[in-house]
C-alpha positions as CSV (number, residue, x, y, z in Angstrom):
1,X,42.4,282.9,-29.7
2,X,42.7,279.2,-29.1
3,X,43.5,278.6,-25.4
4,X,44.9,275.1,-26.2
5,X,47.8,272.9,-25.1
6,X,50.2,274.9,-27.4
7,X,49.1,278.1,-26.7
8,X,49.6,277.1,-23.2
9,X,53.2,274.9,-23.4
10,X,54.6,278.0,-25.1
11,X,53.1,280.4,-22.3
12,X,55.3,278.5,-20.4
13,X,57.8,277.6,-22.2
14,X,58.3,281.6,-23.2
15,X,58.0,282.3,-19.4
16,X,55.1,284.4,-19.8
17,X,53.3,283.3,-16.9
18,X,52.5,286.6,-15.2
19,X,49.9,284.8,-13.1
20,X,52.3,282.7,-11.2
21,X,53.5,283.6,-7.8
22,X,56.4,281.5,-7.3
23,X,54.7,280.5,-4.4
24,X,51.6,279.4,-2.5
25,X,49.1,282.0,-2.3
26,X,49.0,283.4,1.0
27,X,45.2,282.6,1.5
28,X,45.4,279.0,-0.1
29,X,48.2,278.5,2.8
30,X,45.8,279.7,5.6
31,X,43.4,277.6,4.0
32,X,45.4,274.6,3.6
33,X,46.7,274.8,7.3
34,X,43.3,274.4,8.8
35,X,42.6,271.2,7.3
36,X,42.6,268.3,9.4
37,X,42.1,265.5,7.6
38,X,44.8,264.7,5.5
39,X,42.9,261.7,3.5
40,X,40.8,263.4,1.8
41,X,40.6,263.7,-2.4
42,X,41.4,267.1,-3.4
43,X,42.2,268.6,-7.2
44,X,43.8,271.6,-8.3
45,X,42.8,272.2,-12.1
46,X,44.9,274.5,-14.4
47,X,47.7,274.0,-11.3
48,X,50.1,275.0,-13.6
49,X,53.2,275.0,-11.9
50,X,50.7,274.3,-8.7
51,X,53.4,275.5,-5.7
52,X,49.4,274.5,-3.7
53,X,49.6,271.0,-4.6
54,X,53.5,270.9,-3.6
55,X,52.7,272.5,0.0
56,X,50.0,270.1,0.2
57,X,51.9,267.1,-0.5
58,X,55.1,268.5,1.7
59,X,52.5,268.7,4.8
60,X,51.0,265.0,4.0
61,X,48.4,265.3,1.8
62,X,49.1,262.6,-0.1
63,X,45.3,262.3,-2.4
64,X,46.4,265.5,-4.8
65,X,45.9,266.0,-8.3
66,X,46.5,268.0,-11.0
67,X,45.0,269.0,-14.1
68,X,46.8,270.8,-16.5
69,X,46.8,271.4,-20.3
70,X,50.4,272.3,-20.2
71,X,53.0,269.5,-19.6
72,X,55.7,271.6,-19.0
73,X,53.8,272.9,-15.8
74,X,53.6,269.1,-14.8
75,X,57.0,268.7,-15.3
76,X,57.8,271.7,-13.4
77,X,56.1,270.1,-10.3
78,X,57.3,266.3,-10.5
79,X,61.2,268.5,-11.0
80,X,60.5,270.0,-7.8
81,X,59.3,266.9,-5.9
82,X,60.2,263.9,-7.3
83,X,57.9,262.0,-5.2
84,X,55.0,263.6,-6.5
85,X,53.1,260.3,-8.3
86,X,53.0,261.0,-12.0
87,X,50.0,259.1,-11.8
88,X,48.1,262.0,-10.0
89,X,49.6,264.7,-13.0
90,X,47.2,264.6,-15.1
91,X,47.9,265.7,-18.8
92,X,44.6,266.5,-20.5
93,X,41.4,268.8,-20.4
94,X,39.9,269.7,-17.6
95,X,36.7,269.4,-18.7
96,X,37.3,265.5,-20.2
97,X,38.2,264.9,-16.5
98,X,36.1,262.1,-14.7
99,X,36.4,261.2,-10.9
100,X,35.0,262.5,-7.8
101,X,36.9,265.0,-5.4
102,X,36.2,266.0,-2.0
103,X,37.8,269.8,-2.7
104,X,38.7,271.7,-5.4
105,X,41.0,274.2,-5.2
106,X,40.4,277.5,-7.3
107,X,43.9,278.9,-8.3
108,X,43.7,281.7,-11.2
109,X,42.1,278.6,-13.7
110,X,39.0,280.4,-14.0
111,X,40.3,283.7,-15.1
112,X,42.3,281.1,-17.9
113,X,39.4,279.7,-19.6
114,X,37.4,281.9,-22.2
115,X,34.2,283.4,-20.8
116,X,31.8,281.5,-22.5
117,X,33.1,278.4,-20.8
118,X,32.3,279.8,-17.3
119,X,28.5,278.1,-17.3
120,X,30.5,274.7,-18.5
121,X,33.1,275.2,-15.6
122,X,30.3,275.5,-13.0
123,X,28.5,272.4,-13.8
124,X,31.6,270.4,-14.0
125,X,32.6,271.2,-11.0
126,X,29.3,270.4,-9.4
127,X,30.0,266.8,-11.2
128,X,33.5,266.3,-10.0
129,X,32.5,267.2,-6.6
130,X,31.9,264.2,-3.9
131,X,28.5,264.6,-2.3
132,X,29.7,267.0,0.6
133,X,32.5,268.2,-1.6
134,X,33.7,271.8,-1.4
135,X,35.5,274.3,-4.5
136,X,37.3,276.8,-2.2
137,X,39.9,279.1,-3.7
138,X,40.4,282.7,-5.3
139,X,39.0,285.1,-7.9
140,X,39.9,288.3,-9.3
141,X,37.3,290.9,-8.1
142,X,38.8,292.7,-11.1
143,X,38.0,293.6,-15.1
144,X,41.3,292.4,-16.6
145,X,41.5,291.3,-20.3
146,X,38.7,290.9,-22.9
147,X,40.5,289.7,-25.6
148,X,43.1,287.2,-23.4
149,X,43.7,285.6,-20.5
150,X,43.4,286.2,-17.4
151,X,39.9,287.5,-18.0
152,X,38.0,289.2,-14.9
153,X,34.9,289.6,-13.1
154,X,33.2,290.6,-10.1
155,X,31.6,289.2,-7.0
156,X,27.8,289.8,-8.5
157,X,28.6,287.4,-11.7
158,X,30.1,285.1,-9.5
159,X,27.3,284.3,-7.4
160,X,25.1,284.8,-10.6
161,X,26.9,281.9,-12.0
162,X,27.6,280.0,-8.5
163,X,24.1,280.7,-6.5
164,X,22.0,277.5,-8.2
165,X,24.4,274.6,-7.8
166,X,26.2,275.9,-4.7
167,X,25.4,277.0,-1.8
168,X,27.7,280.1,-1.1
169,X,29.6,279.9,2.2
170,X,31.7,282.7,1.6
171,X,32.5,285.0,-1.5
172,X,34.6,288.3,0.2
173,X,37.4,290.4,-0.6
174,X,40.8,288.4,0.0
175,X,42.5,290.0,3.7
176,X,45.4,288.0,3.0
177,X,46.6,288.3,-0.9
178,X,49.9,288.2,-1.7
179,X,51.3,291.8,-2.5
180,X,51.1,291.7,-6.3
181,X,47.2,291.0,-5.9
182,X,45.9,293.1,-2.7
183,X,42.8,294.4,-3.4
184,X,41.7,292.7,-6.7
185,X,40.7,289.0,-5.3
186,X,38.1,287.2,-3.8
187,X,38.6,284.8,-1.5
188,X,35.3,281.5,-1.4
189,X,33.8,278.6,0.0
190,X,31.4,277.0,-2.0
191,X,29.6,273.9,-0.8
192,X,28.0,271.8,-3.5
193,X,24.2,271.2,-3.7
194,X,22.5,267.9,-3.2
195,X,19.8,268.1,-5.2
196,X,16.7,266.2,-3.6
197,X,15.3,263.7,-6.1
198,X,11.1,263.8,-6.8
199,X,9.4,261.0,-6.6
């Protein structure tokens, strides 16, 4: 299966999108509503239809972004708020991204990308990270699909994958999931490593 910008757009466009809430997720609200500092550089890969980086922005976070494969997700935002900058919808491949981010919100992209990408998702991460940058969001503590997306996993292969470039603040079973997911997510901090240079 080909997880590209077609299969994607017609995911969409089909309104097979399972994944999506309608909403912020409860414990990306909780999360968001603690922040303080409103300045700060965050990104929300695969947003898709990113009802996060809408709260955000309604609540005056003005440094979002989004990634997303699927420009009909993108569209579905800017529709929604018109004074979203297009600028900060951005239209390609996560992993062709370049920038630097002080948080990334986790939002059900991980469980959208194939297994074998999980190593390459880890390290860029750790590269679009700002030195005291944070990834912070959900995963499903679940099996789910082998063959499609959204594709599972549990807490032990997440801090198998996570436990050398990050330093694990939290990785616990979510308290606060919406209804549709109680019980199958984790809920994480993850703080990125600075690694100390040898001389």
């Amino acid at each position: 299966m080909n997880l590209n910008e077609k299969f994607w757009d017609t995911r969409y466009k089909n309104h097979d999108i399972g994944w999506d809430l309608g909403q912020i997720s409860p414990p990306l609200k909780a999360y968001i509503d603690q922040l303080t500092d409103k300045t700060i550089k965050i990104l929300i890969p695969g947003g898709g239809n990113s009802y996060e980086a809408e709260y955000l922005f309604n609540h005056g976070f003005k440094n979002v972004y989004v990634v997303d494969l699927a420009k009909i997700a993108l569209d579905n935002l800017k529709f929604r708020v018109n004074e979203f900058p297009s600028e900060q919808l951005l239209h390609q491949n996560f992993f062709d991204l370049i920038g630097s981010f002080d948080l990334i919100l986790e939002q059900t992209f991980f469980c959208a990308i194939a297994p074998s990408l999980r190593k390459a998702y880890v390290s860029k991460m750790n590269d679009l990270l700002s030195e005291r940058g944070k990834l912070v969001g959900l995963l499903f503590n679940a099996p789910l699909n082998n063959d499609r997306p959204p594709f599972g996993g549990s807490k032990p292969e997440y801090i198998k994958y996570f436990d050398e470039t990050f330093h694990i603040e939290r990785i616990e079973m979510c308290y606060n999931s919406h209804e549709s997911r109680a019980n199958k997510e984790l809920f994480f901090i993850l703080k990125k490593k600075n690694r100390k240079v040898k001389l």
